[in-house]
LOMITI-624166 format. One record per residue (C-alpha): residue in one letter; z, y, x. Coordinates in steps of 0.1 Angstrom, whole numbers, padded with zeros to 4 digits, always signed. Layout:
<recs>
AZYX
...
</recs>
This chain:
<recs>
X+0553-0240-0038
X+0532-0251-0010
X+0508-0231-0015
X+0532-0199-0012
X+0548-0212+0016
X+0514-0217+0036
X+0492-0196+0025
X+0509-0166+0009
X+0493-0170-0025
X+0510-0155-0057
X+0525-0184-0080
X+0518-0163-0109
X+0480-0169-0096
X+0478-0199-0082
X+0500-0221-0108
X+0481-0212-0137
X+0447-0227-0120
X+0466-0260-0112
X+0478-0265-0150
X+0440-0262-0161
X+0430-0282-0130
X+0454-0313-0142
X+0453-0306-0176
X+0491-0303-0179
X+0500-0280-0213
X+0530-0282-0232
X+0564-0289-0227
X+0554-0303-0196
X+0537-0270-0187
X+0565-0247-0196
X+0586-0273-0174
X+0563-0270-0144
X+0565-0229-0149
X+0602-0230-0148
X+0607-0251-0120
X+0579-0230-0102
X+0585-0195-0106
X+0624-0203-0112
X+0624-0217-0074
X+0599-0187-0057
X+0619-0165-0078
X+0656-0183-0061
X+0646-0194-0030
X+0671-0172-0010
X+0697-0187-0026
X+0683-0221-0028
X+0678-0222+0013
X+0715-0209+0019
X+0725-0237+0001
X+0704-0262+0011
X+0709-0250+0048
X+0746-0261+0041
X+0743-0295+0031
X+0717-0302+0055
X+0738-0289+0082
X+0709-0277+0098
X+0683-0240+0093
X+0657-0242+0067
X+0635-0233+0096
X+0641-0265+0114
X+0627-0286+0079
X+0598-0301+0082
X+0577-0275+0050
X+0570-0304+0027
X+0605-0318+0025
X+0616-0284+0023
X+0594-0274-0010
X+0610-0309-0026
X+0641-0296-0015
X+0639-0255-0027
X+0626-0278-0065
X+0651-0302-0062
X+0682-0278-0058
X+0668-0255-0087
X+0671-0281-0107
X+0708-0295-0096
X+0720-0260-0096
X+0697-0239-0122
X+0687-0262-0151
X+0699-0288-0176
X+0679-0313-0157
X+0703-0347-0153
X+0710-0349-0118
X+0698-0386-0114
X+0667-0375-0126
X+0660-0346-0105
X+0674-0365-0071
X+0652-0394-0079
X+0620-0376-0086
X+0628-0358-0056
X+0629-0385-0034
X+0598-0398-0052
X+0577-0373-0037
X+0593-0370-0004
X+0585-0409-0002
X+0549-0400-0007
X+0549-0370+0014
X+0568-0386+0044
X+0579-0420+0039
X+0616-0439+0041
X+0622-0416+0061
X+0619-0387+0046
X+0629-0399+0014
X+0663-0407+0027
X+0668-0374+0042
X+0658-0359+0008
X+0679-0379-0009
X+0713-0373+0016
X+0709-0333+0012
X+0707-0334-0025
X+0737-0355-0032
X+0753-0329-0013
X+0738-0307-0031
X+0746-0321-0063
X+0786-0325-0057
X+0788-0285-0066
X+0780-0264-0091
X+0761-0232-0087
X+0790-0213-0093
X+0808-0232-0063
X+0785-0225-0038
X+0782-0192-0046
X+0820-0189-0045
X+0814-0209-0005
X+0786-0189+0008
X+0782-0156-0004
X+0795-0122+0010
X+0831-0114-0003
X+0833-0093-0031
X+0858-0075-0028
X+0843-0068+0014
X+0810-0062+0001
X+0801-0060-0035
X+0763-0054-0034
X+0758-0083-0006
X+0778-0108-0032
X+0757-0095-0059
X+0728-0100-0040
X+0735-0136-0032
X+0746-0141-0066
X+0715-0130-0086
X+0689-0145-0054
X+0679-0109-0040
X+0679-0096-0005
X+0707-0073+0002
X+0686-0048+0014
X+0665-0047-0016
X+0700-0049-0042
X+0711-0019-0019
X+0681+0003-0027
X+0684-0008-0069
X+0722+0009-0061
X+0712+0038-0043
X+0689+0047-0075
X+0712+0041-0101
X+0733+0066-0081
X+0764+0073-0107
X+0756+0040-0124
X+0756+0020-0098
X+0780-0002-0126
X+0750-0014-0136
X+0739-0031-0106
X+0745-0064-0121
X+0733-0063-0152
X+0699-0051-0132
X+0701-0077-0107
X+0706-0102-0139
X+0677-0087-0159
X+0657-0092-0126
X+0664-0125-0121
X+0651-0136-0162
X+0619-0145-0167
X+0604-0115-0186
X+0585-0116-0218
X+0547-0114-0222
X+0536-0075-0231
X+0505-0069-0249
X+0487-0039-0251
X+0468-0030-0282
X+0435-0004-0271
X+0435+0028-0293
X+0410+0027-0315
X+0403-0009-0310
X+0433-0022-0330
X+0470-0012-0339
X+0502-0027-0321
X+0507-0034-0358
X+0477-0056-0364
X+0478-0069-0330
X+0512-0080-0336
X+0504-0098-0371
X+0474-0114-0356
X+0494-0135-0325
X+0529-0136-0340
X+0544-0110-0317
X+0565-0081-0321
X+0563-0043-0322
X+0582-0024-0301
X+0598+0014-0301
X+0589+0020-0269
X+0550+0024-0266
X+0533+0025-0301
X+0508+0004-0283
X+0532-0023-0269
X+0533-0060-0282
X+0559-0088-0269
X+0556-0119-0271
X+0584-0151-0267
X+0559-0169-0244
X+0525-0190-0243
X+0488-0181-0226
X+0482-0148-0237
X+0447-0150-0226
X+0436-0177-0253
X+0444-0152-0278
X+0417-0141-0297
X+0426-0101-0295
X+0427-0106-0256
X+0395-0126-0256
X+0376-0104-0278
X+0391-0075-0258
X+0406-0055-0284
X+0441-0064-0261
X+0451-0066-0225
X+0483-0081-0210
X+0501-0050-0198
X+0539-0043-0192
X+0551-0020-0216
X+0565+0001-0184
X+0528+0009-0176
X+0516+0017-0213
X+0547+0041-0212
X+0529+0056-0176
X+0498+0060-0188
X+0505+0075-0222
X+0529+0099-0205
X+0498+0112-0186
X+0481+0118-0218
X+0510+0141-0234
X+0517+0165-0209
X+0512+0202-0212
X+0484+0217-0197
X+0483+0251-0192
X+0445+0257-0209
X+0422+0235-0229
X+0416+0198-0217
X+0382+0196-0206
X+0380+0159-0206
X+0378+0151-0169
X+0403+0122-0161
X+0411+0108-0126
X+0430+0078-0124
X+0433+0079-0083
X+0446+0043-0077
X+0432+0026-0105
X+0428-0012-0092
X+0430-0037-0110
X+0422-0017-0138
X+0452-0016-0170
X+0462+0014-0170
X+0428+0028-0165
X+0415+0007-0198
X+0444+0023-0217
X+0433+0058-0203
X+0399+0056-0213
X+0404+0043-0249
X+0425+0072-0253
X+0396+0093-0237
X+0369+0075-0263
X+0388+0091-0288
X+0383+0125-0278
X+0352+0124-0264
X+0364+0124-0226
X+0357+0103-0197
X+0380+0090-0169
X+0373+0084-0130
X+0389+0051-0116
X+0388+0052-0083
X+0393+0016-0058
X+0389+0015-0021
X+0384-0026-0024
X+0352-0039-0037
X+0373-0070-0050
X+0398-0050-0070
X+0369-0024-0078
X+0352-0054-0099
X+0387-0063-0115
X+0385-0025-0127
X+0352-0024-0144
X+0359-0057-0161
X+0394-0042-0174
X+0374-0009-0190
X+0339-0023-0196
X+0325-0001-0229
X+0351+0021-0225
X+0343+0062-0208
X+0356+0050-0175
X+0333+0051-0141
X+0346+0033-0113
X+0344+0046-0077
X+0344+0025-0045
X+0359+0057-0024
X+0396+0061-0007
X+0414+0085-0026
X+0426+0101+0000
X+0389+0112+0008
X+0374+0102-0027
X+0340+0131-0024
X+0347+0137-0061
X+0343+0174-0074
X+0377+0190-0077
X+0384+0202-0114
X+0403+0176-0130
X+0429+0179-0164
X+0446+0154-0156
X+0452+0125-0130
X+0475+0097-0126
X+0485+0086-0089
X+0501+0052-0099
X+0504+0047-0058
X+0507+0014-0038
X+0541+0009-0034
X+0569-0020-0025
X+0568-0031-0057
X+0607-0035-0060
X+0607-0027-0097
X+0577-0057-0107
X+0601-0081-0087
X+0607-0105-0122
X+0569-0109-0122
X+0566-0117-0090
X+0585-0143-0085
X+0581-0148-0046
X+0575-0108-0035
X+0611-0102-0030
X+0611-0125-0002
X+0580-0112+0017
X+0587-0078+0012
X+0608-0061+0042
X+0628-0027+0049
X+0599-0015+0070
X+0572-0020+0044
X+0583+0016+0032
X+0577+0042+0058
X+0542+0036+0055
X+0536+0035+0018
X+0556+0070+0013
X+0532+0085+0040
X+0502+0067+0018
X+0520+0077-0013
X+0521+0118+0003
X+0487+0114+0012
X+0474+0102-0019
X+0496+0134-0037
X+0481+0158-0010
X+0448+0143-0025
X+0457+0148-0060
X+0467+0181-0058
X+0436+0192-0043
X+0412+0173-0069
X+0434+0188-0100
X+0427+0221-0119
X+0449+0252-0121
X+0472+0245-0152
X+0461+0209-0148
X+0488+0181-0142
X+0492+0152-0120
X+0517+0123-0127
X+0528+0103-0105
X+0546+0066-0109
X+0555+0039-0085
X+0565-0001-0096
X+0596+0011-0074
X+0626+0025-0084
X+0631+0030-0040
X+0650+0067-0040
X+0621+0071-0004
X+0591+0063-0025
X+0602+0078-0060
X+0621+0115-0061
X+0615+0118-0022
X+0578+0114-0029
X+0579+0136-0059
X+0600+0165-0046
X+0579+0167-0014
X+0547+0169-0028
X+0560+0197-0052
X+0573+0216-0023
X+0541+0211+0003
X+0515+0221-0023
X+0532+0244-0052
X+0531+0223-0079
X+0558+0224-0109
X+0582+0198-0115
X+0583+0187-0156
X+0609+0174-0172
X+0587+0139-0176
X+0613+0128-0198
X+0599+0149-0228
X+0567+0132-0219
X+0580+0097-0230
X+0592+0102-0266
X+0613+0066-0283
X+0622+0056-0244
X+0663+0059-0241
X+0681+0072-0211
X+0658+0076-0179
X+0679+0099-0155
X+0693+0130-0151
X+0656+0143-0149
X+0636+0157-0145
X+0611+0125-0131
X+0623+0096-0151
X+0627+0061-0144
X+0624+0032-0165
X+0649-0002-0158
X+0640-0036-0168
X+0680-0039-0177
X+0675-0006-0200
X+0646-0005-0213
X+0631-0042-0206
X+0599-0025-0190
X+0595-0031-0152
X+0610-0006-0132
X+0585+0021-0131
X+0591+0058-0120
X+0575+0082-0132
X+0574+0126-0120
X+0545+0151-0140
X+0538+0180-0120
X+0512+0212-0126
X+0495+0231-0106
X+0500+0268-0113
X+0473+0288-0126
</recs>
């Protein structure tokens, strides 16, 4: 928690590391986890209330005392943890951190604290619901209104389903396994680790829990860890009509750090083909050609806005940077760094990276493009424009995602982690005429 606070690191990262460091596994690991990513993932919430009882900003806490405090209150307030037990390890480590001092002040807030439920503070602090629906939703499920507005906005005539979103959202997803074509079946993959098929992606594998990367499949790298949303992107690439042959010339334009370009190029193997993955970042570039090492794939260090490589392509897949708003349950801090202004310049990126696309693909070839972001600005504004500037042809993508239930009124699609239990991906196919 420190760490985040301080240094912005990911606690999907950075918490891993630390239970190898300390050799913590177990119960006590899955406990640590919880109280981790459950805080990051609350910490909105947590800081209204702890604000309250303090009687004073969460800005004006000294940042150790505060970190006790955000994993103190998740556990009054969000798990079965007896409250004597998670007051008094609370003022444990305050003690150590700051002395009697801070100990005591620790101690007085969480008492406070403590003398509600979750239920009753949310009933104190949050927006009226009947005034303002989506801002007591919002505060409810731990979201910024801002980003609970957008989820509305894109549900558009199902905007009832706000809640059960904001709920899905706010639940620690399942692990997703990826079986390689040609490597192994979601079938074998599944008996070998225990998991379970699903109907979504004939390549997808979930899993209740545990360290997916001591599994032998994932070690021997017959498997990756990959949400099913992004299996369900890259196959969707793979099925759509082209108008001519497929040569076999694959671009994968924003390919760091590498998943969905290792599921593109065992599909490729198949058939002979190769793929292009191309990484402005030297770092992520390296992630890449780990991800799709003896695999048809040939990683460029280039832009893609201004990649060099010889127009021509089948097929290319523009999963673009984005806000990230529909990855939010596996990143359990992100929703509180990201900001309203984060998304004019990613849709200009996002155009520019489509203006690039369009140029690199062939007549009759097709370019998909997907965003982690269900954001109606970076989605079917994104989509729509590009079709419009440079001539391309809207497909009805939904055809393109065969087993996957209702995605929109089309014809881009996008995938919910309420609905479909993928992260919120979008995806839009469009061809360039011949």
């Amino acid at each position: 928690m420190r760490a985040v606070r301080e240094r912005d690191a990911y606690a999907n990262l950075a918490l891993p590391k630390l239970l190898r460091e300390r050799r913590i596994s177990g119960r006590d690991a899955a406990f640590a986890t919880e109280l981790t990513y459950g805080s990051a993932r609350a910490l909105g919430f947590l800081d209204a209330v702890i604000a309250d009882a303090a009687g004073r900003p969460v800005a004006d806490i000294d940042g150790p005392l505060l970190d006790i405090l955000r994993l103190g209150t998740y556990q009054l307030l969000r798990t079965r943890t007896p409250t004597h037990a998670a007051v008094a390890t609370s003022v444990d480590m305050a003690r150590t951190e700051r002395g009697k001092g801070g100990a005591g002040f620790v101690n007085a807030v969480l008492r406070k604290v403590s003398r509600s439920s979750a239920d009753e503070w949310i009933d104190a602090l949050a927006p009226d619901a009947a005034k303002d629906p989506v801002g007591h939703l919002a505060f409810r499920y731990a979201h910024p209104r801002w980003i609970a507005q957008a989820f509305a906005d894109a549900l558009g005539s199902r905007a009832d389903e706000l809640e059960a979103l904001l709920t899905a959202d706010d639940t620690r997803p399942a692990v997703h396994l990826v079986a390689l074509p040609g490597r192994i079946t979601a079938e074998e993959l599944a008996l070998v680790v225990g998991g379970t098929e699903s109907e979504q992606s004939p390549y997808a594998v979930h899993l209740d829990g545990g360290d997916p990367g001591s599994l032998e499949p994932v070690r021997d790298g017959l498997a990756r860890v990959q949400d099913e949303g992004s299996q369900i992107v890259a196959r969707a690439l793979t099925l759509a009509p082209l108008e001519g042959e497929d040569g076999g010339r694959w671009l994968d334009l924003c390919a760091g750090p590498g998943g969905k370009s290792a599921l593109l190029g065992a599909l490729a193997d198949i058939d002979g083909f190769r793929v292009d993955a191309v990484e402005p970042a030297e770092h992520r570039a390296e992630l890449v050609r780990k991800a799709v090492s003896d695999l048809p794939v040939d990683v460029h260090v280039v832009d893609g806005r201004d990649s060099g490589l010889e127009p021509g392509y089948d097929r290319i897949l523009v999963d673009a940077p984005c806000t990230g708003l529909g990855a939010l349950r596996r990143r359990p801090e992100a929703r509180w760094r990201r900001e309203p202004s984060d998304v004019g310049p990613l849709v200009t990126l996002q155009r520019e990276l489509l203006a690039a696309a369009a140029e690199l693909v062939r007549p009759g070839g097709v370019v998909l493009y997907s965003t982690c972001s269900p954001h109606l600005s970076e989605t079917v504004s994104v989509a729509s424009d590009a079709a419009r500037r440079h001539g391309l042809v809207e497909l009805d993508t939904r055809e393109l995602i065969p087993g996957v239930g209702e995605t929109g009124d089309g014809p881009s699609a996008q995938l919910w982690p309420h609905r479909h239990g993928t992260d919120g991906m979008f995806l839009a196919a469009l061809r360039k005429p011949l």
